[in-house]
C-alpha positions in Angstrom: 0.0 0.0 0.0 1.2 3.4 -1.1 2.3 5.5 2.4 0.3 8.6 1.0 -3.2 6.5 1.5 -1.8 4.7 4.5 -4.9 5.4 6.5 -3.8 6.0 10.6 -4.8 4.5 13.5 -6.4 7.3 15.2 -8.4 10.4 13.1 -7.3 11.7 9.4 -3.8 12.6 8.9 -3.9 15.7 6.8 -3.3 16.2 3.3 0.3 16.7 2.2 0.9 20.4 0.4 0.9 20.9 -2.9 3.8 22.1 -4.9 2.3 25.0 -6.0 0.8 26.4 -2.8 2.3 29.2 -0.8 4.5 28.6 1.6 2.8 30.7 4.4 -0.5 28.6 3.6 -1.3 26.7 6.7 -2.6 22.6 6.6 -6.1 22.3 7.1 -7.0 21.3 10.5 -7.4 17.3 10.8 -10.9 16.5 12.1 -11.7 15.2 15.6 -11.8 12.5 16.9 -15.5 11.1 17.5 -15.9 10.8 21.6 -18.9 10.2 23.0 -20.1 13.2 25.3 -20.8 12.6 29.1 -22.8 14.4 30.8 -21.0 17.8 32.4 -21.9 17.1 35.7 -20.4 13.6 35.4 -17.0 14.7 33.8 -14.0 16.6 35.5 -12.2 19.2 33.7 -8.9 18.2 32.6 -6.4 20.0 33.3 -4.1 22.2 30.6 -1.6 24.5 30.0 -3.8 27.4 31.7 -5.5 25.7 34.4 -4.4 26.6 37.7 -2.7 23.9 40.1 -5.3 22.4 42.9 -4.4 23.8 46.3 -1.9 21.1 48.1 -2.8 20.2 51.7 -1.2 22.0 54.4 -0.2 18.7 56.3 3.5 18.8 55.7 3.6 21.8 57.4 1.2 21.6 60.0 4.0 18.1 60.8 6.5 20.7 60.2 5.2 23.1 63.3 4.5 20.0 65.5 7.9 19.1 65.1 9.5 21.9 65.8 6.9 22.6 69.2 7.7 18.8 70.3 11.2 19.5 70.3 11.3 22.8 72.0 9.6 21.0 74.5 11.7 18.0 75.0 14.6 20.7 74.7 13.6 22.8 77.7 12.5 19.2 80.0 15.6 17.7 79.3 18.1 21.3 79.8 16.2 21.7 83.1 16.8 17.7 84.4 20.2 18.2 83.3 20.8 21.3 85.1 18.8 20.0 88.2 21.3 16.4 88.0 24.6 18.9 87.9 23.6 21.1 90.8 22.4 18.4 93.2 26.4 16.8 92.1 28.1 19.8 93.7 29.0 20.0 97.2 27.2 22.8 99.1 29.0 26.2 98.8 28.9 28.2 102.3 27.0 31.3 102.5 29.7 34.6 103.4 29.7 36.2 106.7 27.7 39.0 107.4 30.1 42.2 106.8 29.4 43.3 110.6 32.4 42.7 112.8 32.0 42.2 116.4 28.6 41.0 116.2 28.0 39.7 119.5 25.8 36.5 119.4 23.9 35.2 122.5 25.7 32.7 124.5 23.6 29.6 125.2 22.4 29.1 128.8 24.1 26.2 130.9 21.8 23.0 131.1 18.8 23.5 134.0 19.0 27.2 133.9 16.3 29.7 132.9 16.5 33.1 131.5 15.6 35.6 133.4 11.7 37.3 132.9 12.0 41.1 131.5 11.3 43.7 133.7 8.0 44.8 134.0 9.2 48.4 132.6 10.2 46.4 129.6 7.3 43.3 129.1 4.5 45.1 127.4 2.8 41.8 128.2 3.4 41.9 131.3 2.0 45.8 131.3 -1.1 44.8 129.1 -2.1 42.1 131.6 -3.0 44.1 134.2 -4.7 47.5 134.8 -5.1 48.8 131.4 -6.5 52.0 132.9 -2.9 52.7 134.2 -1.6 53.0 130.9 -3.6 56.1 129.7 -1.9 59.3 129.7 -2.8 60.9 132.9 -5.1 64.2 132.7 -3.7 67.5 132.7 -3.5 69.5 135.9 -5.9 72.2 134.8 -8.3 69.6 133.2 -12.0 69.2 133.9 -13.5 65.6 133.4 -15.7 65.6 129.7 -19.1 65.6 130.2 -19.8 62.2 128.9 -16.7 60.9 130.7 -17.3 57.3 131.9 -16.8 57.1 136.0 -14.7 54.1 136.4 -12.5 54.7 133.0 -13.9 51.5 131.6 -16.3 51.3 128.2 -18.5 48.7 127.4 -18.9 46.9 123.9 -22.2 48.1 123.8 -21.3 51.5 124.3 -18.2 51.1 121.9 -20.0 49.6 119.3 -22.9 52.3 119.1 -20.3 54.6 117.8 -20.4 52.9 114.6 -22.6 53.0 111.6 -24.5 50.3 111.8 -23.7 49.0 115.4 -24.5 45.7 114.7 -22.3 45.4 112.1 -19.8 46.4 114.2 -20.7 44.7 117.0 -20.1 41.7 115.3 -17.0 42.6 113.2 -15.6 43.2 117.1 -16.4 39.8 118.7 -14.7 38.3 115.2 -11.9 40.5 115.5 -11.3 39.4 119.3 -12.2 42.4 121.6 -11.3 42.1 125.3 -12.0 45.2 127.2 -11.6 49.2 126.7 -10.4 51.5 128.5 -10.9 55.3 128.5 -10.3 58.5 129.7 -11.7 61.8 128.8 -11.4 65.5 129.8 -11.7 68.8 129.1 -9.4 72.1 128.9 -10.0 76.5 128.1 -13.2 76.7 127.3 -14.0 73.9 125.0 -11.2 71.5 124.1 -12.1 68.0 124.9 -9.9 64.6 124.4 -10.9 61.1 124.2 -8.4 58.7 124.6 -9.2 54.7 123.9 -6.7 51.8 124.7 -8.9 49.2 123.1 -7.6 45.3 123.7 -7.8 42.2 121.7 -6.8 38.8 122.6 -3.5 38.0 123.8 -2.7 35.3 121.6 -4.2 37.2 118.4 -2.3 40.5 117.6 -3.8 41.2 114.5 -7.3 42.1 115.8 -5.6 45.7 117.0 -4.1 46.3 113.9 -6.9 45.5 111.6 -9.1 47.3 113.8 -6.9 50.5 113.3 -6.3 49.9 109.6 -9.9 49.8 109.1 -10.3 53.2 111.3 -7.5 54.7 109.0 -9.3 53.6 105.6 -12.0 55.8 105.7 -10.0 59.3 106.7 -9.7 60.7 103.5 -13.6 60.4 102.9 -15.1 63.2 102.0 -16.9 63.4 105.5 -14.3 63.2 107.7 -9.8 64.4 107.5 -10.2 63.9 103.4 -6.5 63.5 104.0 -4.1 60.6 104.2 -2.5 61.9 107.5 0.6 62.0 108.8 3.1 58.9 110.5 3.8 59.3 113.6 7.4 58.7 115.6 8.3 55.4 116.7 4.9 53.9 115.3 4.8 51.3 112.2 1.4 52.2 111.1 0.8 55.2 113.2 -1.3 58.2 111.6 -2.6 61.5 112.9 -5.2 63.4 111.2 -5.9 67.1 111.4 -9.7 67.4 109.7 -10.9 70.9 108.1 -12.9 73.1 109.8 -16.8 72.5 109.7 -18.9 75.8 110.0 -22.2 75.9 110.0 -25.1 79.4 110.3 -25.7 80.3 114.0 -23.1 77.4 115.1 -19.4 77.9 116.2 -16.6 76.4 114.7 -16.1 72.9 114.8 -12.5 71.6 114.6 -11.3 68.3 115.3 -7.9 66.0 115.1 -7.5 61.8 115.4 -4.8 59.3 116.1 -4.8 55.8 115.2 -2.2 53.7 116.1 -1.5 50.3 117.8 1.5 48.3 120.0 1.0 44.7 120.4 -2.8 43.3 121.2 -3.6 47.2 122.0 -5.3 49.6 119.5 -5.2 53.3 120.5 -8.1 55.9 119.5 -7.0 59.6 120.2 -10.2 62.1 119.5 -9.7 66.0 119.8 -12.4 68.7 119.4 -12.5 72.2 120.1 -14.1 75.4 119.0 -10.4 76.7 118.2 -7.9 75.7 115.8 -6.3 72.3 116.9 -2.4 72.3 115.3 -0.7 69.3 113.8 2.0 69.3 117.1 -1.6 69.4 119.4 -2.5 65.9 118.5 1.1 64.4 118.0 2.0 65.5 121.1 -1.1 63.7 122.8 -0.1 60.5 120.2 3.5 60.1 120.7 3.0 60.5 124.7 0.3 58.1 124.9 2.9 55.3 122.5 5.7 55.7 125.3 3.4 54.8 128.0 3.1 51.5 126.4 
């Protein structure tokens, strides 16, 4: 068979050029093939030259990350074992002395022999257990008992507690607070200056009820109804504060001035109350504050 009839195995191969046809004349295109058409909802593109790529999962890299994490992990485990093993190898290193020469430590007592109790000038316990009313600051010479003074310088809870806004909150925020006894003295000097002086005591074995008892005094002093300022510490207190509040005046009244101390030493918290019709200083009520904290 001649090659130019030579039928192929797939379609029409084109015919071959003539002599005498241009040479920019292009073959006819060969027919298609016949395919039997499917449905387009059954057939899948296919993809070409200007089809974009499908998207590739991202679980190589998500592996990636994991990796990395896991091994940061392990990393910072086995660098702190290692360290851990290494220090607990070393002998213990000694710590310096403390840079104070001639430090004088306390000798031990020989076996069977006690030290001696403090003085009572110098136990505060020993002061706190007995007549509390002996630890008030004595009255001035020229003073005049208050008017609401209490006779036998003692003030009951009930009495205390009235003071308060609402009393039986704070009757109950006492008794959790531990409140043993109160005692008082009041009096009055020119024409009207009057002091209050409280030595309020909490249990023994509970030192904290004096102190929260005078932080929660101190709280409110800056409020707009009373020193609306944060005070000032006093000398040889921790948490010691004196307050000196503005003057009140009020149409047909006099002047009302008035100055507070809060402060507290062991299972004791001390209330300090000023008023007068005059101008109370800031060296008034320290005076009165400081005074009263060396008596105890």
């Amino acid at each position: 068979m001649n090659d130019e009839t030579a039928i192929p195995d797939r379609g029409t191969a084109p015919p071959p050029v003539k002599p005498d046809a241009p040479a920019d004349t292009a073959p006819a295109p060969a027919p298609e093939a016949e395919t039997s058409a499917a449905p387009a909802s059954d057939t899948a593109p296919e993809a070409g030259p200007d089809t974009a790529p499908a998207a590739r999962p991202r679980r190589r890299v998500l592996r990636t990350v994991g990796l990395i994490a896991v091994a940061a992990v392990v990393g910072l485990v086995g660098g702190t074992a290692v360290g851990y093993g290494v220090q607990a190898q070393r002998e213990p290193t000694a710590l310096p002395p403390l840079n104070q020469p001639g430090l004088v430590q306390p000798k031990p007592l020989p076996k069977g022999q006690k030290a001696k109790p403090l003085p009572v000038s110098e136990d505060l316990q020993a002061k706190a257990r007995g007549d509390l009313r002996k630890l008030l600051l004595p009255k001035p010479a020229d003073a005049r008992n208050a008017e609401f003074a209490d006779a036998d310088g003692w003030m009951d809870l009930s009495a205390f507690t009235s003071m308060f806004t609402p009393p039986a909150g704070a009757l109950d925020d006492q008794l959790d607070l531990g409140l043993r006894r109160i005692a008082v003295a009041s009096w009055t000097t020119g024409e009207h200056r009057e002091v209050d002086v409280r030595l309020i005591q909490y249990r023994a074995n509970d030192v904290l009820g004096a102190k929260e008892h005078v932080e929660n005094q101190q709280d409110y002093m800056s409020d707009e109804d009373f020193a609306r300022n944060e005070g000032r510490e006093l000398k040889g207190s921790t948490n010691g504060r004196s307050y000196v509040f503005p003057v009140r005046r009020k149409a047909g009244h006099l002047d009302s001035y008035q100055a507070r101390a809060y402060f507290h030493r062991g299972d004791i918290a001390v209330e300090i109350f000023v008023t007068d019709t005059k101008k109370i200083s800031e060296n008034d009520i320290r005076s009165l504050a400081e005074r009263q904290l060396g008596r105890l």
